[in-house]
LOKOLNU-151114 format. One line per field, with one value per residue: residue number from 1; residue in one letter; x, y, z negated of N, C-alpha, C in turn. Coordinates in pm, whole numbers. Last residue first. Layout:
# LOKOLNU-151114
mikol	[NUM,...] .
vogu	[a,...] .
npx	[X,...] .
npy	[Y,...] .
npz	[Z,...] .
capx	[X,...] .
capy	[Y,...] .
capz	[Z,...] .
cpx	[X,...] .
cpy	[Y,...] .
cpz	[Z,...] .
This chain:
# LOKOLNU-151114
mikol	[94,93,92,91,90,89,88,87,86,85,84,83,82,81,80,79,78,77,76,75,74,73,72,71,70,69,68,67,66,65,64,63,62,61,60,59,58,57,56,55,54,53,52,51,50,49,48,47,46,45,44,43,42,41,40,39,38,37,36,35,34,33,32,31,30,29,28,27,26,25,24,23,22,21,20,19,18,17,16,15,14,13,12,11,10,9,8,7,6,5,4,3,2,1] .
vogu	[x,x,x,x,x,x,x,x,x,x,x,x,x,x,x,x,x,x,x,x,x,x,x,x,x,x,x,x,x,x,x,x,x,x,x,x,x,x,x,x,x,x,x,x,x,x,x,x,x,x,x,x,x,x,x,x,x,x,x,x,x,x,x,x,x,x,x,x,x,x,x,x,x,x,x,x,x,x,x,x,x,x,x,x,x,x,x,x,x,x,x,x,x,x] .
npx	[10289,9996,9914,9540,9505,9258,9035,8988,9088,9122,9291,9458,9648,9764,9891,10041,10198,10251,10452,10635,10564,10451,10276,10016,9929,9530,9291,9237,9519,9755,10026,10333,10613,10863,11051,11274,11356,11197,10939,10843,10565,10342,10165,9983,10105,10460,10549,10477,10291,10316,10587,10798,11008,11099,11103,11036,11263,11230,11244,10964,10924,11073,11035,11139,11072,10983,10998,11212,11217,11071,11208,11403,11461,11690,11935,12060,12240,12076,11907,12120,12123,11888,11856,12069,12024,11803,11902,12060,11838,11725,11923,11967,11689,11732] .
npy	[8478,8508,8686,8830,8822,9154,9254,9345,9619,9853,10042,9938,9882,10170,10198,10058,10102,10398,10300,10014,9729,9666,9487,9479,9333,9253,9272,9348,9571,9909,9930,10044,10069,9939,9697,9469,9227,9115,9116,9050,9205,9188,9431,9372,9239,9177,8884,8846,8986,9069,9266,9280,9142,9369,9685,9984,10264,10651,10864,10924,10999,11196,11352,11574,11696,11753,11544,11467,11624,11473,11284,11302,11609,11794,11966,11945,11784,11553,11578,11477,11294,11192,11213,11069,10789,10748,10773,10479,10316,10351,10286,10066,9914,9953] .
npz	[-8088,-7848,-7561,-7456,-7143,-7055,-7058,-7334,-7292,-7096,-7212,-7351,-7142,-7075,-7318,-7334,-7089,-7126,-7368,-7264,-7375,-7706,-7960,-8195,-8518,-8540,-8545,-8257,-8263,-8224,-8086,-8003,-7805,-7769,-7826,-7659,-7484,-7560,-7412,-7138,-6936,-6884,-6877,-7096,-7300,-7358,-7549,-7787,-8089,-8340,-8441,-8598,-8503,-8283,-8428,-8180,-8147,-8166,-8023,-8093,-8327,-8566,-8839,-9124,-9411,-9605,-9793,-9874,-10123,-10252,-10317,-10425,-10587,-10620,-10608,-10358,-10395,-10390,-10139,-9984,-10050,-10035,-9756,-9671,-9737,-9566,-9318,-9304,-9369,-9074,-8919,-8955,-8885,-8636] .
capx	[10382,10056,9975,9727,9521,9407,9095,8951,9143,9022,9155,9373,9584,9660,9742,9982,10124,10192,10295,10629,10720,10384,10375,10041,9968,9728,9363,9179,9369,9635,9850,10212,10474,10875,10888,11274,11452,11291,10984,10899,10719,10386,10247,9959,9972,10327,10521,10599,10348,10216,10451,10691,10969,10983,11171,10997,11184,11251,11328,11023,10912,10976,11081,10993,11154,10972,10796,11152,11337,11071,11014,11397,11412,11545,11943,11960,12307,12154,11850,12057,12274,12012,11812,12081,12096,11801,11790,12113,11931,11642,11866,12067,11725,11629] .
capy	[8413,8568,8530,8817,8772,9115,9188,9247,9554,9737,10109,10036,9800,10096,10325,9986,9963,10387,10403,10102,9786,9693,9535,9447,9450,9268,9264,9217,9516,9737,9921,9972,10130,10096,9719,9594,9385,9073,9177,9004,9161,9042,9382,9442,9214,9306,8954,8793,8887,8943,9259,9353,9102,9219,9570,9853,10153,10509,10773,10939,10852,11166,11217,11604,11606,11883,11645,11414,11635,11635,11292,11256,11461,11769,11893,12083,11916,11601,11614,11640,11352,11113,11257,11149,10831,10728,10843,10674,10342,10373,10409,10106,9949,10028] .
capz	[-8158,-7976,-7593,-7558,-7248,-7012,-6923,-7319,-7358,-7081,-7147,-7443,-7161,-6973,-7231,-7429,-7067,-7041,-7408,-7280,-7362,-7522,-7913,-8052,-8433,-8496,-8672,-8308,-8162,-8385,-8124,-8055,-7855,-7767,-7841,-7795,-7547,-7644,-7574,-7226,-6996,-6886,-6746,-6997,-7278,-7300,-7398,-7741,-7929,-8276,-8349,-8643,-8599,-8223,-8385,-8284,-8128,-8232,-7997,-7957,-8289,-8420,-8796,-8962,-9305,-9541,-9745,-9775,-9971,-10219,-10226,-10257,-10630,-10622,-10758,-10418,-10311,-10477,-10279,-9991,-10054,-10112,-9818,-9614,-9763,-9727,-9372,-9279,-9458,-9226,-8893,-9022,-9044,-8704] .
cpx	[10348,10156,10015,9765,9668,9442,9204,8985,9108,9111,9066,9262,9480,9597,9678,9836,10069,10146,10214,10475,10709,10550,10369,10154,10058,9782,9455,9289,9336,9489,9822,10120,10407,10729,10931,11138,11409,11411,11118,10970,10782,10549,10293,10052,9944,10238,10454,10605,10472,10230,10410,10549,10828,10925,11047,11050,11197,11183,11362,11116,10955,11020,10987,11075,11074,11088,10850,11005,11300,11156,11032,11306,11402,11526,11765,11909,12197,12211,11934,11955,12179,12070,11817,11996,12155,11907,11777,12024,11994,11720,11796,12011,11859,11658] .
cpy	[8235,8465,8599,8698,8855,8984,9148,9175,9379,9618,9991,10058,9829,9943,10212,10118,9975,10229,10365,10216,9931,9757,9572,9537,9398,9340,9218,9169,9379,9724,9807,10010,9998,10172,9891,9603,9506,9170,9199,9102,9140,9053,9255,9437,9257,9222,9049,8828,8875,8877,9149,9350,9180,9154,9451,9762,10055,10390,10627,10874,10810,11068,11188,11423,11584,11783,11729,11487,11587,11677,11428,11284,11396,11633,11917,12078,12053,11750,11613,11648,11543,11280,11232,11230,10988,10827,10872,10738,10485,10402,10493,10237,10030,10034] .
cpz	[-8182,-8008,-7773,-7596,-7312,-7162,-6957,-7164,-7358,-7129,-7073,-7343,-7277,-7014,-7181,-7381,-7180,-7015,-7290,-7344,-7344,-7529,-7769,-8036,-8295,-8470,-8643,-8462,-8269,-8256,-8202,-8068,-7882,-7794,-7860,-7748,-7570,-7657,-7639,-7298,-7117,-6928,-6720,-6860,-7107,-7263,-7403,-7640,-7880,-8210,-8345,-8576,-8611,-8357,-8360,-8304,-8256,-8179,-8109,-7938,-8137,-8400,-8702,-8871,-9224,-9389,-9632,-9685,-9887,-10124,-10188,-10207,-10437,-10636,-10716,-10570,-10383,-10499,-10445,-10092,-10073,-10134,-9972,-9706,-9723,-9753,-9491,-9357,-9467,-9325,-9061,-8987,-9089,-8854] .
């Protein structure tokens, strides 16, 4: 993820040289889907999906903020289904 971030930098770097702008301004018109970005585990609370029980460790592909955290889920469809009875299911946190 961070060498993703850096590319980026540097990408809009290059192209706001190219247009002699400034980055912010190169950046307003940059469109960045999340579709293929995942979370790194540093960034979440837990250590397992809330919702199925699987373990994190290879990668967090959706989050949610619950009880002033942020919750990691392996996939949209476990952080859906645990969004829709959040209190059935424990969170183990870090």
């Amino acid at each position: 993820m961070k060498n993703m971030l850096f590319l980026a930098g540097l990408a809009l770097l290059a192209i706001s040289c190219a247009n002699n702008t400034k980055p912010e301004a190169a950046m307003k018109d940059t469109v960045i889907t999340t579709a293929t970005v995942k979370y790194d585990t540093l960034m979440v609370a837990n250590k397992t999906d809330p919702f199925c029980g699987m373990s994190l460790a290879s990668g967090v592909n959706d989050t949610a903020h619950y009880n002033n955290a942020v919750l990691g889920f392996c996939s949209s469809s476990c952080k859906d289904g645990f969004l829709a009875d959040a209190g059935k299911y424990p969170v183990e946190m870090k």
